[in-house]
C-alpha positions, 0 to 999 in steps of 0.5 A, spaced: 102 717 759 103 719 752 105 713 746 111 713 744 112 713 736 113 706 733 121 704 731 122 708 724 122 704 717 127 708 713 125 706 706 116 705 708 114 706 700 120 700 699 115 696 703 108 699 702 110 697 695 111 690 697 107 688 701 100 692 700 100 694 693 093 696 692 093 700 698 099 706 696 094 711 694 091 710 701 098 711 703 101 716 700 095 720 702 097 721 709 104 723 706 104 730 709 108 734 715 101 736 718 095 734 717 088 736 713 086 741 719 094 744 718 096 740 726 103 738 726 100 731 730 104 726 734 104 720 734 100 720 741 095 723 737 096 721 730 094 713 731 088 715 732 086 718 726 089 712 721 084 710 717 083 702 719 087 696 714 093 701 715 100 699 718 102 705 724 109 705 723 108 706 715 104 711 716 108 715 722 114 713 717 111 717 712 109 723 716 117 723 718 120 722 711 114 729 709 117 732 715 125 732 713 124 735 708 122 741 712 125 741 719 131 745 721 136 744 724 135 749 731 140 747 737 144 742 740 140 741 748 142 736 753 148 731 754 149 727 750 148 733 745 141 732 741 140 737 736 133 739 736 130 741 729 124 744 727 119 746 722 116 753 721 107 752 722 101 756 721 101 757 727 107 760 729 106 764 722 100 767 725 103 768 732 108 772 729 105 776 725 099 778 730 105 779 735 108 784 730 101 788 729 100 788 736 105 788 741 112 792 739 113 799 742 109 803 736 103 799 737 103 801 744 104 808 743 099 807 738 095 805 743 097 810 747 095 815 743 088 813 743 087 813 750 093 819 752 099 818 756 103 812 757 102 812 764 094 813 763 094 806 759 100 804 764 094 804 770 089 802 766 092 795 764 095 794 769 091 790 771 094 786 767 100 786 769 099 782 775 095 776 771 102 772 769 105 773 776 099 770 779 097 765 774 104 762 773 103 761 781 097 757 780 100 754 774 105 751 779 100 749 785 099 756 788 093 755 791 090 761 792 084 765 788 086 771 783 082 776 787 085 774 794 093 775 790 091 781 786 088 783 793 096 781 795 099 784 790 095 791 791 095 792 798 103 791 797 102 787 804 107 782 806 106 774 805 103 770 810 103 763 807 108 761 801 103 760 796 103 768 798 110 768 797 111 765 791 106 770 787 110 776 790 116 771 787 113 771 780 111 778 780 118 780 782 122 776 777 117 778 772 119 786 774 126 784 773 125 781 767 123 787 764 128 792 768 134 788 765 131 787 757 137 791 755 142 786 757 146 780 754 143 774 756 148 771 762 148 765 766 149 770 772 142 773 770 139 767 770 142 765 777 138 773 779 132 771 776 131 764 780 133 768 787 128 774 786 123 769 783 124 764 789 128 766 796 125 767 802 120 761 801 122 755 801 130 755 801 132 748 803 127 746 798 129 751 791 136 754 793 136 761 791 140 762 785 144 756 785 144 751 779 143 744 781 149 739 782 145 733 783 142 729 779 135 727 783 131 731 780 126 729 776 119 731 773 112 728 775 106 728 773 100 729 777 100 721 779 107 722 781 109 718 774 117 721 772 115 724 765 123 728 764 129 726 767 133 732 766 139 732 764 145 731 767 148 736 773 155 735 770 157 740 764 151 743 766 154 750 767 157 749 760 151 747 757 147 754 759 153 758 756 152 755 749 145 756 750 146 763 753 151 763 746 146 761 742 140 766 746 146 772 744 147 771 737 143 774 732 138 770 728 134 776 725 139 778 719 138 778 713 145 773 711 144 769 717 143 762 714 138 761 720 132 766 720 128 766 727 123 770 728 124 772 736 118 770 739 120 763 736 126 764 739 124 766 746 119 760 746 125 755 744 128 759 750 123 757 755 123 749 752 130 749 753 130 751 760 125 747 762 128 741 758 135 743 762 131 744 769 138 748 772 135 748 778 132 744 783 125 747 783 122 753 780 125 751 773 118 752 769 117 760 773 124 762 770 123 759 763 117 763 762 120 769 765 125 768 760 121 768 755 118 775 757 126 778 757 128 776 751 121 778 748 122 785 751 129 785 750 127 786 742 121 790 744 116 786 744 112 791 750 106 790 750 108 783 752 108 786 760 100 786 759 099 779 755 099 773 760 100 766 756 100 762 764 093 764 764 092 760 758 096 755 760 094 754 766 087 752 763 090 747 760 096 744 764 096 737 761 097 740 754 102 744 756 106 738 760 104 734 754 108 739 748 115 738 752 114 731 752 111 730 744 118 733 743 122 729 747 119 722 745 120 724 737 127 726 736 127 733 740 122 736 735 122 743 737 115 743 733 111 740 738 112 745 743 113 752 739 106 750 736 103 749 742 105 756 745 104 759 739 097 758 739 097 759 747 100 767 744 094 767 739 089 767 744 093 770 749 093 777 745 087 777 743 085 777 750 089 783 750 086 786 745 079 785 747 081 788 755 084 794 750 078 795 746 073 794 752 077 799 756 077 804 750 070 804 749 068 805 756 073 811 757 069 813 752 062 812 753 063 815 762 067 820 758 060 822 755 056 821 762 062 826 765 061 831 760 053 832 760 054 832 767 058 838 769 064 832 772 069 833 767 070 840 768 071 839 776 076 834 775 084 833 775 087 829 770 089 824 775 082 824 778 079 822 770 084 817 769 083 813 777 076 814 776 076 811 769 080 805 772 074 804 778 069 805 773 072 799 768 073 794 775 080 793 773 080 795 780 075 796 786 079 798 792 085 803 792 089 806 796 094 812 796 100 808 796 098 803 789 095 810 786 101 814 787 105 807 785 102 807 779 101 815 777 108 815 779 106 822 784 108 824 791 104 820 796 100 827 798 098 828 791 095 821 791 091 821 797 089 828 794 086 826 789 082 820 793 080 824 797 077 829 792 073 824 789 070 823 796 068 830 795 065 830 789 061 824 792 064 819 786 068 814 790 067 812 798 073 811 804 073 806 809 079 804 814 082 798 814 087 797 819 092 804 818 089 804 812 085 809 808 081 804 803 078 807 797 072 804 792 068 807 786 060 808 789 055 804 783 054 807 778 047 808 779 047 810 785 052 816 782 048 819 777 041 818 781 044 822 786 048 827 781 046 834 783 051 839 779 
């Protein structure tokens, strides 16, 4: 359980004045909004770091009169109505100028350009695509390992337990935020994204696309302690029609007296779904979707290739955490847009790093292709499954997810397999009705390589 701040003291320098004098500069030290490392720290954290012989509550009075002068006011969430206001960070900074560098369509198509075709980065990455559908499952207890759901997921078979339900949820409420990113922001479509995402797997326990209508849900932490309790189903549905108000208005232009980038609008979005829980279960995987639809929405793209759950996965007391920092002080949205900001940061450099890795293997397998006659006698279809292989993005294909993925017929697809067994690069194996295909080691290829 995290420490609650101490009772705020309106006027702390009146008091330090008075009662310990000789201690005002060791006071006014600590009188800043974030401390010496740039953290915009709770209480819960804060406590910790104060020096001995100094008040708590003067010293945490302190940081929240540096922190006025700073927050804005953002939007109203629950009811009653609490404002919740928030302060622009370092952090958040840096994850909007990295998100601006590296994930808008023209980074893509840049990128694109340094590899070939759209759909060629497309297969390469798309690996990637999957991560957040699987590790937002785990994140909300699938149990299953990521290469058993990527296996899932490739072969295109149908679930057998509802952990395998629930990741082939993910994955579609994830596709379907990226085909309705030119939409408005409506009640209705939150509705859809919760039914796509959970139907089919526990109904009695999620209620596809049915907001909540009772007030016996809560949320837990891992030893059952009620860490949120929404708030009320009455005026629930009025509350997300000012949210989807709130979502629709522009706060991007220049004469707007509040500016907000939009990935600190989108993350703003996913805290208020899952501070208003509308549903009665699935309420984290539709905030965090909703948060990739606003993003593609502003043509924020190359987020279908970045997973942040992957992130927060790794550290989901942390996560839980920057919901309850903002709830315990005031609805200060700051805490947790920080948090995710940091989380998005890392997120794109891993995206980054996957790109550069798989361009310079392109390259260097291109080379191999060059010197030893292959790159003449395959297809461009051929290069770029082999290039996949060869990466191990993926290490078992089949003629439906190439044919998927290539967006070809299903007899080209097996065409171009097949050609690669012929030319002695991949191998085949049936598994059931179906041809399975995988690239041969490496090392086994040029030893046994006659042009």
């Amino acid at each position: 359980m995290i420490k609650t701040p101490p009772a705020r003291i309106r006027m702390p320098m009146v008091e330090i004045t008075e009662k310990a004098p000789n201690k005002i500069d060791d006071y006014m030290q600590l009188y800043a909004a974030l401390d010496s490392k740039g953290r915009y720290q709770h209480f819960d954290k804060l406590r910790f770091r104060i020096p001995e012989g100094l008040d708590h509550s003067l010293v945490w009075s302190l940081v929240k009169s540096a922190r006025d002068r700073q927050l804005s006011e953002v939007l109203p969430l629950g009811e009653p109505p609490k404002l919740c206001k928030l302060m622009l960070t370092p952090a958040m900074h840096m994850a909007t100028s990295e998100s601006d560098r590296h994930t808008t369509g023209a980074a893509l198509e840049w990128m694109c350009s340094k590899i070939g075709e759209r759909k060629h980065i497309h297969y390469l990455l798309n690996d990637l695509i999957e991560d957040e559908a699987i590790s937002s499952s785990q994140l909300e207890g699938a149990a299953t390992t990521t290469k058993a759901a990527k296996d899932l997921l490739k072969r295109n078979r149908g679930p057998r337990t509802p952990d395998e339900k629930m990741i082939i949820g993910n994955f579609k409420m994830m596709q379907c935020a990226w085909k309705r990113r030119h939409e408005e922001l409506t009640t209705d479509l939150i509705s859809e994204i919760h039914q796509v995402g959970v139907e089919g797997i526990d109904d009695e326990k999620y209620h596809p696309g049915a907001f909540r209508n009772t007030d016996d849900v809560v949320v837990e932490d891992g030893d059952g302690n009620v860490v949120h309790n929404p708030p009320p189903a009455a005026g629930l549905e009025k509350r997300l029609n000012d949210l989807v108000k709130w979502v629709n208005t522009n706060h991007s232009v220049s004469n707007s007296n509040v500016y907000l980038h939009p990935l600190i609008k989108g993350i703003i979005l996913h805290f208020a779904i899952g501070y208003e829980h509308p549903f009665h279960d699935g309420n984290g995987r539709v905030a965090r979707s909703l948060f990739y639809w606003f993003l593609f929405k502003h043509d924020f793209a190359a987020f279908r290739y970045i997973a942040i759950s992957t992130l927060l996965k790794s550290a989901p007391i942390q996560y839980g955490k920057s919901y309850l920092y903002t709830e315990t002080d005031d609805m200060d949205l700051t805490y947790f847009v920080d948090y995710q900001s940091r989380i998005i940061i890392r997120a794109i450099e891993e995206f980054k790093r996957a790109y550069e890795e798989t361009l310079d293997d392109m390259n260097k397998f291109n080379v191999f292709l060059y010197e030893s006659g292959l790159f003449g006698k395959l297809t461009d279809k051929q290069k770029v499954v082999l290039q996949v292989a060869k990466s191990g993005r993926a290490q078992e294909f089949t003629a439906q997810n190439v044919k998927e993925n290539l967006n070809c017929s299903y007899n080209t697809a097996s065409s171009i397999l097949n050609g690669l067994v012929e030319l002695k690069l991949f191998k085949k194996v049936k598994i059931g009705r179906e041809w399975v295909f995988s690239m041969k080691p490496t090392t086994d290829i040029i030893k046994n390589w006659k042009p």
